[in-house]
C-alpha positions as CSV (number, residue, x, y, z in Angstrom):
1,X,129.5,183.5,167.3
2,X,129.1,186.3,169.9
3,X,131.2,189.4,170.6
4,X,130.8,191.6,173.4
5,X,132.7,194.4,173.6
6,X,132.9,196.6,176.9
7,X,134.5,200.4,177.6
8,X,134.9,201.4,180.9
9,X,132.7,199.1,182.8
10,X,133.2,197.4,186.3
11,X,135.4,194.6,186.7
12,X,132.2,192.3,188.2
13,X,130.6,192.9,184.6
14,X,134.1,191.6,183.1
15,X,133.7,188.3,185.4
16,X,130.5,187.9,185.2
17,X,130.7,187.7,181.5
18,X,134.1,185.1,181.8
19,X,131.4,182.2,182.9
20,X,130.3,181.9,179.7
21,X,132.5,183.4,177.0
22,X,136.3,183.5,177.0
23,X,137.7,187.5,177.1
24,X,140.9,187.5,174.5
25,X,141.8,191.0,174.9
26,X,140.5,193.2,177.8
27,X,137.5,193.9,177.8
28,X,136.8,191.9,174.2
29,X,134.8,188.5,175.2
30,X,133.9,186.1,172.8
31,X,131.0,182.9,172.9
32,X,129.1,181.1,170.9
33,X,126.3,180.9,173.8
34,X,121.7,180.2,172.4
35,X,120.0,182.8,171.5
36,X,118.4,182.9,174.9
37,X,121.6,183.1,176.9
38,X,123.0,185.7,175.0
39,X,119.8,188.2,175.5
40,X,120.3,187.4,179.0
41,X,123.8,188.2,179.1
42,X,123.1,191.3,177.1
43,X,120.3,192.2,179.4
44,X,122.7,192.0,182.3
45,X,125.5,194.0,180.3
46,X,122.8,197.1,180.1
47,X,121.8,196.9,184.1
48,X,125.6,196.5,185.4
49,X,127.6,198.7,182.6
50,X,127.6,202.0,184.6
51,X,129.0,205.1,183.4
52,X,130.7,202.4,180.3
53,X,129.7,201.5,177.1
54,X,129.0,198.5,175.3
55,X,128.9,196.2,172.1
56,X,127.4,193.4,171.6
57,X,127.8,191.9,167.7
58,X,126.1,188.1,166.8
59,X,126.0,186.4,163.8
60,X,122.3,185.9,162.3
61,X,120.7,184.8,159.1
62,X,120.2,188.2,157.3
63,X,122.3,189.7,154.3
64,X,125.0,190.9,156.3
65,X,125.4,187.7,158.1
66,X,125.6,189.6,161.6
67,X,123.7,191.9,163.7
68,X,124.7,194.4,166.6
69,X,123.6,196.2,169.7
70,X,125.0,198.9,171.7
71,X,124.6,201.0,175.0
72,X,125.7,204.0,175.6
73,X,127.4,204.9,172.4
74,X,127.2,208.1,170.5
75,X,127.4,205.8,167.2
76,X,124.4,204.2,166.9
77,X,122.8,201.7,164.1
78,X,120.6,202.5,161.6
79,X,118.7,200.3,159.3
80,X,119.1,201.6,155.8
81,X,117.0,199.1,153.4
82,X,118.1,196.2,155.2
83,X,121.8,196.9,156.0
84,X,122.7,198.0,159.2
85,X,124.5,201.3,159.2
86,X,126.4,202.7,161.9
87,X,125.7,206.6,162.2
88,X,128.4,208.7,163.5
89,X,127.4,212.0,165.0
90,X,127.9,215.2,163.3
91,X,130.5,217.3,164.6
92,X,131.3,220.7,164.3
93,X,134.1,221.5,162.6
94,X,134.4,225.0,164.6
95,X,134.4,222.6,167.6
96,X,138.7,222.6,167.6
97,X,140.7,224.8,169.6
98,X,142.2,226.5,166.4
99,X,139.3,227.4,164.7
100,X,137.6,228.7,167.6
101,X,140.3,231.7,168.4
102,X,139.6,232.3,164.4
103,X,137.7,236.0,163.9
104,X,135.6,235.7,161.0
105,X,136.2,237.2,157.5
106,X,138.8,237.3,155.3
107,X,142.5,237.1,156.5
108,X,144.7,240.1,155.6
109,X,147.2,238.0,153.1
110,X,143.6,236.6,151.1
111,X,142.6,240.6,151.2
112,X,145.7,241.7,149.3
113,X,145.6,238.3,146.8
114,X,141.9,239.3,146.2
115,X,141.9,242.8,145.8
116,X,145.7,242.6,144.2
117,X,147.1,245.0,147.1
């Protein structure tokens, strides 16, 4: 079983991808196509996916019982002793609007509890 999964891409990638797997949802196309046609599909995914971003998960023989590729994702797999991880970026937590109009230090109400003013 193949799943490719595609964000933002041209609609030519989306029918190109309906001659050989069946989409169920937009963009969410599903196969069962060899080994050979699938790194050719995924080959053509990468060169005609644009500005998107893409999935591509297949059932292999390993522990998991799948493996997966992406393009142009900010999560990206890791191997971590033979499980494949997926590895979120790191963000800020100062990165919100909120926090960011915050002055640093103490507020005035933890002051007083502090210091019992």
């Amino acid at each position: 079983m193949t799943v490719i999964v595609l964000t933002s891409c041209p609609p030519g990638l989306r029918g190109f991808l309906t001659r050989w797997m069946l989409e169920i949802s937009a963009g969410v196309f599903i196969g069962n196509p060899s080994a050979r046609v699938r790194d050719a599909l995924w080959d053509e995914v990468q060169q005609y996916a644009n500005q998107g971003r893409a999935l591509l998960a297949h059932t292999t023989n390993n522990e998991q019982g799948f493996t997966f590729r992406t393009h142009d994702h900010t999560w990206h797999p890791t191997d971590h002793e033979g499980l494949t991880l997926i590895r979120r970026p790191n963000q800020n937590r100062a990165s919100s609007p909120t926090e960011q109009n915050r002055k640093p230090g103490w507020s005035k109400a933890s002051k007083r509890r502090r210091f019992g003013k």
